[in-house]
C-alpha positions, 0 to 999 in steps of 0.5 A, a space after each residue: 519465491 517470496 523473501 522472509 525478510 519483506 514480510 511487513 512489520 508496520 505500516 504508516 499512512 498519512 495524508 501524503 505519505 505511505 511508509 512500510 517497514 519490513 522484517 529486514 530493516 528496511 523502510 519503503 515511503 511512497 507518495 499517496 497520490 500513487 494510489 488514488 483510493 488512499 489518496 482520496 480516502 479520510 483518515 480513518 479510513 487510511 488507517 483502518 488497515 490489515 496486513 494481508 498475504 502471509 506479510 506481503 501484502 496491505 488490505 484496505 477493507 473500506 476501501 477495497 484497496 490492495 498493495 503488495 510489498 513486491 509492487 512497493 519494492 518495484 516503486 510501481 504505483 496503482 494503474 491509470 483507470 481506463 476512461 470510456 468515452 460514450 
């Protein structure tokens, strides 16, 4: 069950940095490059951003991105892409 007190309260992208704070105090900062579309997205389109799933998530529309406060807290980044090879 999901813990009132990660629900977020805002949240901050720059160019290198994610950082999201919590209704609890706390603050979580994660690298960028963990999650490629942000990473690769320009800066208005890192902050064009909603805070999604009742407050436990962040949803990036222009860029079809999604992150859960619960993959923020495990420090857990975005999947590798699968490459095919042809």
């Amino acid at each position: 069950m999901a813990n009132p007190g990660e629900r977020v309260t805002d949240v901050a992208c720059t160019e290198d940095k994610l950082t999201v704070d919590l209704a609890d105090g706390r603050s979580i900062s994660v690298p960028v490059a963990w999650y490629p579309r942000l990473l690769h997205a320009t800066f208005q389109e890192r902050v064009n951003l909603e805070i999604a799933g009742a407050g436990y998530g962040i949803y990036w529309p222009g860029l079809d991105e999604d992150l859960s406060v619960e993959g923020l807290l495990r420090g857990a980044p975005a999947p590798q892409a699968k490459t095919l090879i042809s």
